[in-house]
Structures are given as C-alpha cells and as structure tokens.
N, C-alpha and C positions, 0 to 999 in steps of 0.2 A: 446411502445418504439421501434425502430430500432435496428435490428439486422444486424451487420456486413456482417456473413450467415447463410441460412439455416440451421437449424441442420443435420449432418451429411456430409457439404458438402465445400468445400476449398475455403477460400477467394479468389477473385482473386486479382493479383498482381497492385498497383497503383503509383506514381511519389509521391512519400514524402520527487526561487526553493521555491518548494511545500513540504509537509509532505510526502514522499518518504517511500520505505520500506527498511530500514536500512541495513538490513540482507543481503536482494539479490543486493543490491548495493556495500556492501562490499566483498560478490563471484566472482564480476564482477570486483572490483577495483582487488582484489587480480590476475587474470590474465596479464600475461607478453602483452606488446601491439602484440606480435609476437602470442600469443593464442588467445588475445581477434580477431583477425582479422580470424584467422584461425575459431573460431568461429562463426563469424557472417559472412563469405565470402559467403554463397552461401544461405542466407538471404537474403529475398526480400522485400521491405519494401512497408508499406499501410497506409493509412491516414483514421484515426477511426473521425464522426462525433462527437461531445459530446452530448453525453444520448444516444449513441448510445451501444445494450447489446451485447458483443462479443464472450461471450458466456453464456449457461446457465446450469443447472444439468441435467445429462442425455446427454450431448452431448459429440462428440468422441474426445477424447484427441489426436490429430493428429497431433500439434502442438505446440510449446511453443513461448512466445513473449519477444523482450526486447524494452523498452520504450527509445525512442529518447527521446520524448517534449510531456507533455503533463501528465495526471493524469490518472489513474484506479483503479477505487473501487472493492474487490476484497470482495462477501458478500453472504449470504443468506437469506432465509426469514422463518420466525415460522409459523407454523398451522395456527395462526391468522392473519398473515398477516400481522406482523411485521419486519423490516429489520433488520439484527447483521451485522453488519460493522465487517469485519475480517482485514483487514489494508489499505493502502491506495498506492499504487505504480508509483513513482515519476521518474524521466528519469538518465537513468543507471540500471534501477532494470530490473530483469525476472520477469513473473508470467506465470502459467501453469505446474511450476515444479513439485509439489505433483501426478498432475495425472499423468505424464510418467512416474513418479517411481512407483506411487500404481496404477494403473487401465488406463481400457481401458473410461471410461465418466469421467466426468468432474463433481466433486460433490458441485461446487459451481457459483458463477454470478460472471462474472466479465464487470464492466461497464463504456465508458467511461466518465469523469468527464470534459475533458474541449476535446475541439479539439486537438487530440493523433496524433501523428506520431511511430507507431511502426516497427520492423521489424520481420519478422514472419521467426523461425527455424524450422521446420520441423520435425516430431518427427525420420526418419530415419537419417537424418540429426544430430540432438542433439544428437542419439543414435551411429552414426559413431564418432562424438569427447568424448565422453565419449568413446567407444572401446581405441581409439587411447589415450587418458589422463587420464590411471585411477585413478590417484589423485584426478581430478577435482569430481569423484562422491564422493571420501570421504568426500571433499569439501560441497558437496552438501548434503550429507549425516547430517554434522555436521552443516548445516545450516537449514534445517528441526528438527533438535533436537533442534537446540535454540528454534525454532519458538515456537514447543510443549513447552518446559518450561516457554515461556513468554504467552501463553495461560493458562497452569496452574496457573502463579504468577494473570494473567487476572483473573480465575474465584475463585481463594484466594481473592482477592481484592473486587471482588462484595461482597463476601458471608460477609467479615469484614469490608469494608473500607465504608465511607458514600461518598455521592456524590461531596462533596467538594474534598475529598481526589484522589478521580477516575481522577475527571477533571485535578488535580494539575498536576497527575501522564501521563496522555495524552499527556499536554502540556509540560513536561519534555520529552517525549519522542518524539516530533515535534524540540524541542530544540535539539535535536541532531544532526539533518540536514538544521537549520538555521545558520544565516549569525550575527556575530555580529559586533556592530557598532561601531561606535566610543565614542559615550554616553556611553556605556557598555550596552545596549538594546541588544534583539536576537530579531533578524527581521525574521520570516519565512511566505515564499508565502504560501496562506491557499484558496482553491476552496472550504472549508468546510461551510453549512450551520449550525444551530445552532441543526437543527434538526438530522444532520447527526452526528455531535458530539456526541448528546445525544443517538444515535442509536452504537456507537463504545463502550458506558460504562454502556449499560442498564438505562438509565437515561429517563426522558422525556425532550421534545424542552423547558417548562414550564420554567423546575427548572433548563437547563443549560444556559438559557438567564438568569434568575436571578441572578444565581452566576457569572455568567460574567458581569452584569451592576456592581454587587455588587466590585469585583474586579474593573472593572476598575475606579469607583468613588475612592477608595481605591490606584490610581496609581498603579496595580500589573503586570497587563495585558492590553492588547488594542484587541479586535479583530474585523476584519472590513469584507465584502466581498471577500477581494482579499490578505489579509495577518494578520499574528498575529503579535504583539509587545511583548516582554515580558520585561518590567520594571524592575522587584525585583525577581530574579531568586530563591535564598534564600529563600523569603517565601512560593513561591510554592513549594519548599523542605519541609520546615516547616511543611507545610498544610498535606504532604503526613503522617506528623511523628507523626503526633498529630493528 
C-alpha cells in the first residue's frame, strides 16, 4: 500500500456524506466560525490518494488532520493478521487526536478510503490553540471519554450481543449522519465493503452479506457499493433489543 510519508518524516504541502466520526465532527461543529478559522488558519492542506496509509503504529505523532472530502479508516491489525476497524472518519471530523494527548507514536493505522482532501495541523500549531483556548481541551477531553465508553458499550456487545444485533447496532449508528428522505428512508453515503463491516464488529464477510441479503429481501435495509438505505429504522431498533 502507499504511504503518504515516510515514517518519521513531514508530508509535504499539496493544492487541495459518508459514515463519519460523529464525536470529532461535533468538537468541530461546536467551534464559533471565528475559532474554527483561528484553528485551521495556518493548516495547510494535501490531497491523500485512496488506499493510500497515512500513517501507521510506531510512527511520530507530529501532526493532527481534519477531513475536507473524502473518508479514513482509522484501525489496527491482530497477531494474525486480522483487521479491527476502530471507526471511520468523514469530512468535518479530526483524527490523530489521541496521540498528541497520550504520546509521542502513533498507535494505530489510519488509511485512506476514497480520494481524501485533508488539511494537516501541526502538532506545535494544535498545541499553540489549545494554550490560547483552554476550554477547547476540556472539549477534547470529554470527547475521548465518550469514545472510551462507546468501545466499552463495543466490547459489552461482542461478549452478549449475536451478530444480527451488532450489525443493527452499526447501522443505527451510520443513521446518525445520514440524510433522510422524503419516503421516511435514511440515505447514508457508504465506501464500506461488506468485508470491512464485518471487520468493525468482529464478524466474518460470510455472515454479514448474509444478513444483509436476508434484510433486504425483508425491505429493512438496501446496501450497495456507494451508500446504504435504511427502510424500517424501527426494526433495526428491534433487532438490537431482542
């Protein structure tokens, strides 16, 4: 796969809706326009290839990014050579915030999913607006503590929930940054394969195309290459409860 750069070493600078990360899009919306500019003012913006890795574990947390256009997979991989999907980061969100609060590397992958337009903040840079806005770290603060309790409620749900229930619980949580229509459908932009789904809820590719033909022969759901449908919002509630 293509790396953005080297490890250890500074992008250079270039002329630059999805399942999004909910959390860091709402840090972002909650800035005044007079912050959010003060923020991103001396951000310089790069245009990421898609599958291209922009970073990976072990590398220097030097920088933080926020997404114009475009998706990143934000993951790791097991012993065996398996992927865990950690979440999925859609345009408005940051990602690289964990490592300038806890450490100097970078303890996860993050990769892009389609052709990305980001703009790169600087970690002296993000550490000069935090000096100057120390709200904004409480901010940040209380936004990392969500994350932590939605990975707990995460690996609650493996340990009891069966696979129908996971997926319902995914797709409700895609629903939150889709678009609804005038049918009463939620329309959300989806880059996700079926294999990358099953890799976000410890699932196999197997059994989450299954449940999804099964669904949508059922009217519940539609998911296609390029976006999901969700028909009956309800019973994917259901699914989660039962």
């Amino acid at each position: 796969m293509n790396r953005v750069f080297p490890k250890g070493s500074m992008m250079t600078a270039s002329k630059t809706l999805s399942p999004g990360d909910n959390l860091e899009s709402r840090l972002i919306s909650n800035l005044s326009p007079e912050k959010h500019r003060e923020l991103l003012r001396k951000a310089y913006p790069h245009k990421i290839a898609q599958n291209t890795m922009i970073y990976a574990p072990g590398d220097d947390s030097s920088s933080i990014y926020y997404v114009v256009d475009g998706l990143v997979k934000i993951f790791d991989m097991t012993g065996d050579g398996r992927e865990i999907i950690y979440r999925m980061c859609g345009p408005r969100s940051l990602f690289g915030l964990s490592a300038i609060f806890g450490g100097e590397e970078r303890p996860v992958f993050a990769q892009a999913q389609a052709t990305t337009d980001v703009l790169v903040i600087t970690r002296p840079e993000f550490e000069r607006f935090v000096h100057n806005n120390p709200w904004f770290s409480v901010d940040v603060i209380h936004m990392l503590g969500n994350r932590l309790r939605q990975a707990h409620a995460a690996i609650a749900e493996f340990v009891v929930g069966d696979v129908r229930s996971r997926i319902a619980q995914l797709m409700l949580k895609f629903a939150e940054t889709g678009h609804s229509l005038q049918s009463g459908d939620i329309r959300i932009e989806n880059k996700l394969t079926h294999e990358e789904i099953a890799n976000m809820i410890g699932a196999t590719r197997t059994t989450v195309t299954k449940v999804l033909g099964e669904w949508k022969r059922r009217g519940i759901i539609e998911v296609t290459h390029s976006r999901i449908i969700i028909h009956n919002l309800d019973v994917l509630t259901d699914l989660i409860h039962h």
